[in-house]
MMTF fields as JSON, N, C-alpha, C and O atoms, coordinates in Angstrom:
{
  "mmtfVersion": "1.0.0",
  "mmtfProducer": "UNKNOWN",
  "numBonds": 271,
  "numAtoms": 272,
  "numGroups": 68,
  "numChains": 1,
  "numModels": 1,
  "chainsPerModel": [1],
  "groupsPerChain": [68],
  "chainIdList": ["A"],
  "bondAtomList": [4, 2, 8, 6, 12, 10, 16, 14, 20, 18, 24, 22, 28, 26, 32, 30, 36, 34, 40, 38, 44, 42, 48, 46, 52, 50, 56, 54, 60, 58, 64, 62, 68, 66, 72, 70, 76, 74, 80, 78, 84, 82, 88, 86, 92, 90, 96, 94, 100, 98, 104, 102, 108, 106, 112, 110, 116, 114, 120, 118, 124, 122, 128, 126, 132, 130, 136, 134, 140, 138, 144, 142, 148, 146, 152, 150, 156, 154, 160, 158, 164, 162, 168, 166, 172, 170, 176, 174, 180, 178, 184, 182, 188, 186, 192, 190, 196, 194, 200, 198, 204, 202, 208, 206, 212, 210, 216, 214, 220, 218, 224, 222, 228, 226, 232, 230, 236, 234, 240, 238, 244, 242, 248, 246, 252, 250, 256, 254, 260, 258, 264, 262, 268, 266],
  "bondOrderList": [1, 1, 1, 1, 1, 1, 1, 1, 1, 1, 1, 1, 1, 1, 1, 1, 1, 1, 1, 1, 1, 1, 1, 1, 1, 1, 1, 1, 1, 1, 1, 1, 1, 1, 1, 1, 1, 1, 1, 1, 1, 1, 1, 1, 1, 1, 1, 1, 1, 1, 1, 1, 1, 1, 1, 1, 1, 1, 1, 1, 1, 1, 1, 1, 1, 1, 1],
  "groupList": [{"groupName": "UNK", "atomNameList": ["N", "CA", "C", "O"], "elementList": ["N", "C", "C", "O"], "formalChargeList": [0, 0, 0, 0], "bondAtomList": [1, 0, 2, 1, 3, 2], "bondOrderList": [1, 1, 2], "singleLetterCode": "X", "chemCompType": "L-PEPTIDE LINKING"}],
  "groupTypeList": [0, 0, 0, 0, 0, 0, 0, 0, 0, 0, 0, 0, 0, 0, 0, 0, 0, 0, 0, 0, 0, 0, 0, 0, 0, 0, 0, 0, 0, 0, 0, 0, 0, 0, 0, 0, 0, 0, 0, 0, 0, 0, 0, 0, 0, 0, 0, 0, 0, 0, 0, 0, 0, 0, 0, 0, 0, 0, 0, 0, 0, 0, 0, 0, 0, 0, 0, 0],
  "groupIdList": [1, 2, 3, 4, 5, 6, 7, 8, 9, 10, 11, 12, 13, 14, 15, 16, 17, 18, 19, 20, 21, 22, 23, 24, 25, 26, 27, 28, 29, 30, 31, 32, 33, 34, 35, 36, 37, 38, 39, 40, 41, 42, 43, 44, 45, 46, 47, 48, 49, 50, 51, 52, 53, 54, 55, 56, 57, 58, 59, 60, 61, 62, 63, 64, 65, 66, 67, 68],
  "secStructList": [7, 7, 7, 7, 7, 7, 7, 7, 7, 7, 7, 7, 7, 1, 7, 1, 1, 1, 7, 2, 2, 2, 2, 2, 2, 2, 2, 2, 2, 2, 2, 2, 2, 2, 2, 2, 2, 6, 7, 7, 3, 3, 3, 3, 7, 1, 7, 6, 6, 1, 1, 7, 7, 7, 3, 3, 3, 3, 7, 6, 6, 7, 7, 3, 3, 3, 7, 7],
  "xCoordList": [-35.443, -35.175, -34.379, -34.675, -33.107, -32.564, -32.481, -32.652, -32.289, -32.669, -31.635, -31.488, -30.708, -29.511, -29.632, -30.178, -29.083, -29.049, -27.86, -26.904, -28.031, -26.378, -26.007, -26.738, -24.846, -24.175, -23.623, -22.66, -24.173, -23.508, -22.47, -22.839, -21.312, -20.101, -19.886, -19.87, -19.747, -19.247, -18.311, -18.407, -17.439, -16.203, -15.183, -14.495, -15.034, -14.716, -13.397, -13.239, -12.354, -10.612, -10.017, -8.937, -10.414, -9.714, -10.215, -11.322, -9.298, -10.342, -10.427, -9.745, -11.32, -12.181, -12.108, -12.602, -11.642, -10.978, -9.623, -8.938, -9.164, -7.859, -7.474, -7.923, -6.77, -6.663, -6.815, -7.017, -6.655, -7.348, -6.466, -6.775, -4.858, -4.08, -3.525, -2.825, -3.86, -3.321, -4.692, -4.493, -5.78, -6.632, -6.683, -7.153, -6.495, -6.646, -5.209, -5.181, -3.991, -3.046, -3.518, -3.261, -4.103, -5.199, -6.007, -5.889, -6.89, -7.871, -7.0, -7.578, -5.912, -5.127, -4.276, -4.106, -3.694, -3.152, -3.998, -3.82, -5.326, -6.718, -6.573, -6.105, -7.071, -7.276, -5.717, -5.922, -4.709, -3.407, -3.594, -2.995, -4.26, -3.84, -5.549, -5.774, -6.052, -7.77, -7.36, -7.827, -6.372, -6.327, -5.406, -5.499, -4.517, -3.673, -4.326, -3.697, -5.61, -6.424, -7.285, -7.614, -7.689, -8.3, -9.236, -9.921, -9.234, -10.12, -9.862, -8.656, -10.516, -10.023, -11.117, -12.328, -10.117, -10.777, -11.4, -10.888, -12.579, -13.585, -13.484, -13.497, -13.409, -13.122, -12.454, -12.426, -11.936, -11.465, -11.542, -11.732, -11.492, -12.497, -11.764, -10.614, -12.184, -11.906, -11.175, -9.99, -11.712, -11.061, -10.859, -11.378, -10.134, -9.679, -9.143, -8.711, -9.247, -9.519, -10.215, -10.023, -11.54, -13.069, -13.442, -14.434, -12.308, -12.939, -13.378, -13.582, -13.679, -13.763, -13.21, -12.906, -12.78, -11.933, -12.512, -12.314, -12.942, -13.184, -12.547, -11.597, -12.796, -12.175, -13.743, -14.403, -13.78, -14.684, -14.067, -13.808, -13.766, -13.269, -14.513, -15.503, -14.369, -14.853, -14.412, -13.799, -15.137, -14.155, -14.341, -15.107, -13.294, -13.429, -14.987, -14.992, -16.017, -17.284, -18.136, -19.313, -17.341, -17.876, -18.854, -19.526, -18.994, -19.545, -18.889, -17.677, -19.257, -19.18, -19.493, -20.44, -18.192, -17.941, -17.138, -16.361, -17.371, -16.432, -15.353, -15.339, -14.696, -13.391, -13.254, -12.94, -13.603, -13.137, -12.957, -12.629],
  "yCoordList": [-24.804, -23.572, -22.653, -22.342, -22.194, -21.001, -19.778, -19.55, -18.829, -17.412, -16.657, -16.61, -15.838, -15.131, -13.951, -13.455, -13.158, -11.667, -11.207, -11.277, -10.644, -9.497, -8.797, -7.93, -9.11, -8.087, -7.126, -7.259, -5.651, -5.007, -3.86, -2.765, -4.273, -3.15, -2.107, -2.4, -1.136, 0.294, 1.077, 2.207, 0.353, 1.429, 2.293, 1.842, 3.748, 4.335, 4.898, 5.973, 3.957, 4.05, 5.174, 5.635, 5.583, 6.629, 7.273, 7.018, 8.486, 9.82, 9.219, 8.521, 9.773, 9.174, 10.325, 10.203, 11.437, 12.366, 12.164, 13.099, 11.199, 10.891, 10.615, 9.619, 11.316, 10.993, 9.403, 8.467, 9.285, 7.749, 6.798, 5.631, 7.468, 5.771, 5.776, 4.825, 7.17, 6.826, 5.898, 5.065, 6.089, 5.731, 4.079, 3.287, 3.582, 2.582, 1.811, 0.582, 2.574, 1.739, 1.084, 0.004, 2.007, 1.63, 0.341, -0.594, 0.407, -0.936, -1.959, -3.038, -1.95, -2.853, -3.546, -4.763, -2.519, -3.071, -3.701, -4.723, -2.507, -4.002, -5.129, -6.058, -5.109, -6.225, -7.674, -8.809, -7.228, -8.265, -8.209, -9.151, -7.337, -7.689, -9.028, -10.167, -8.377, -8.887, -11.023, -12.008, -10.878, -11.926, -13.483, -14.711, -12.341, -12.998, -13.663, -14.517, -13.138, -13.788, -15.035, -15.839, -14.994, -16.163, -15.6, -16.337, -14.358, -14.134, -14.289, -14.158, -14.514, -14.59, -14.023, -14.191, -13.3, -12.371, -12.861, -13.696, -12.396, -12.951, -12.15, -12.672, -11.075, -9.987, -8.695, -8.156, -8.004, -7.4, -5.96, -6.337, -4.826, -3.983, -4.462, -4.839, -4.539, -4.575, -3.41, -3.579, -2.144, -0.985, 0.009, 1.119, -0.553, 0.099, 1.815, 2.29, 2.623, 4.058, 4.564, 5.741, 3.911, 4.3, 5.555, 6.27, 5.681, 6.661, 6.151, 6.96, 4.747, 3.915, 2.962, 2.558, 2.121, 1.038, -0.073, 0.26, -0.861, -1.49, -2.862, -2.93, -4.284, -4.962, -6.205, -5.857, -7.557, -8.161, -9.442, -10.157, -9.697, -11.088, -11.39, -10.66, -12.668, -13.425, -14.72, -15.787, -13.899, -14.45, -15.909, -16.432, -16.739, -17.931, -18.692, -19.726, -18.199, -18.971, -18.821, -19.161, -17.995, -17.624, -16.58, -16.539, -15.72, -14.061, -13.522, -13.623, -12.89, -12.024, -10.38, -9.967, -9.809, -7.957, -7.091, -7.696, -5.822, -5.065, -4.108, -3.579, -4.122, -3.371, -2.315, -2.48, -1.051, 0.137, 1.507, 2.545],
  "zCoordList": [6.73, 6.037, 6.952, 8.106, 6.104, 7.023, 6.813, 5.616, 7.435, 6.903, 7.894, 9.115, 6.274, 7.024, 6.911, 5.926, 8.025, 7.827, 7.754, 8.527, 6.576, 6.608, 7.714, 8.192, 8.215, 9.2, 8.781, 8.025, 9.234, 9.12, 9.765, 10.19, 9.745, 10.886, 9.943, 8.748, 10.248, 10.129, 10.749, 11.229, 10.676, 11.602, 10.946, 10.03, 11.456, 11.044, 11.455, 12.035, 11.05, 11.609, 10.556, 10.924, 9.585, 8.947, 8.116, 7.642, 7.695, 7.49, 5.625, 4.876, 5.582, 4.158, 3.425, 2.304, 3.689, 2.477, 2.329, 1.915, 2.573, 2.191, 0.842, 0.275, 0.335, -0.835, -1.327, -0.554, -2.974, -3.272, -2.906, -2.664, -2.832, -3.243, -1.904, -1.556, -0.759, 0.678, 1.305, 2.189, 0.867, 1.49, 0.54, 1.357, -0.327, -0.879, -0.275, -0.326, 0.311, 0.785, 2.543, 3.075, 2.927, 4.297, 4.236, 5.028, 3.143, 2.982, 2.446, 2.315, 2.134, 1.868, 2.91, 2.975, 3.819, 5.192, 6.236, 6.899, 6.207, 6.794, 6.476, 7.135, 5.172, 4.502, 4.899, 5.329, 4.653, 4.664, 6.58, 7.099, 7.529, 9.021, 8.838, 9.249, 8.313, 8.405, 8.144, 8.716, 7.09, 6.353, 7.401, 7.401, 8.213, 8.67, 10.221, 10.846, 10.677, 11.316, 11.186, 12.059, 9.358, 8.943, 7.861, 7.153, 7.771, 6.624, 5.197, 4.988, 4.155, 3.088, 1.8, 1.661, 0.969, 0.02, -0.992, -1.737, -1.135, -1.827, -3.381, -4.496, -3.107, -4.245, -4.412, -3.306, -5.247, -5.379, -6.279, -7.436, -6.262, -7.452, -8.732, -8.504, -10.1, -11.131, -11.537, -11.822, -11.623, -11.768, -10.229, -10.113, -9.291, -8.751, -8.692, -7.641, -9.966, -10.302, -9.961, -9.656, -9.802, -10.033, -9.222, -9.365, -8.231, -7.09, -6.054, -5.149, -5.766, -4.53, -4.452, -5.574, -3.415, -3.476, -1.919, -0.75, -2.188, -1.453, -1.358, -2.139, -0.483, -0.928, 0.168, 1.146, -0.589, 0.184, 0.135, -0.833, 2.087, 2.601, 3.035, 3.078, 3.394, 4.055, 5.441, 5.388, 6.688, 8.13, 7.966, 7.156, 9.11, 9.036, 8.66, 7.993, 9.055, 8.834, 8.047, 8.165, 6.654, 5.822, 5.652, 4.621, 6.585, 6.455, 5.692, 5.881, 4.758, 3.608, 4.52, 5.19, 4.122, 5.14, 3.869, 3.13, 3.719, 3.222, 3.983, 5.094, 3.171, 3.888, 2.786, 1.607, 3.526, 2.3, 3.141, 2.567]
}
């Protein structure tokens, strides 16, 4: 039996009153530098409007992280 624990990072590279679509162009440039290391996106928001925008890869070994 194995038993996983969520990791969780919190880093805080930019200001989060940024407006929605400067701050949603941010988690997007993460996300495409994040990707070009080996990660790959698991999901994506459906309605991206919503007022939050996140985005969830997953690193080479299959950890599941958000980027928002």
């Amino acid at each position: 039996m194995s038993v996983r624990f969520p990791l969780v990072v919190d880093i805080r590279a930019a200001d989060r009153a940024a407006p929605h679509d400067v701050r949603r162009k941010q988690v997007d440039a993460e996300v495409d530098r994040l990707c070009a290391l080996g990660a790959a996106v698991i999901r994506r928001p459906a309605d991206p409007g919503a007022g939050h925008y996140g985005v969830t890869p997953h690193d080479p070994e299959g950890n599941e992280f958000c980027v928002a």
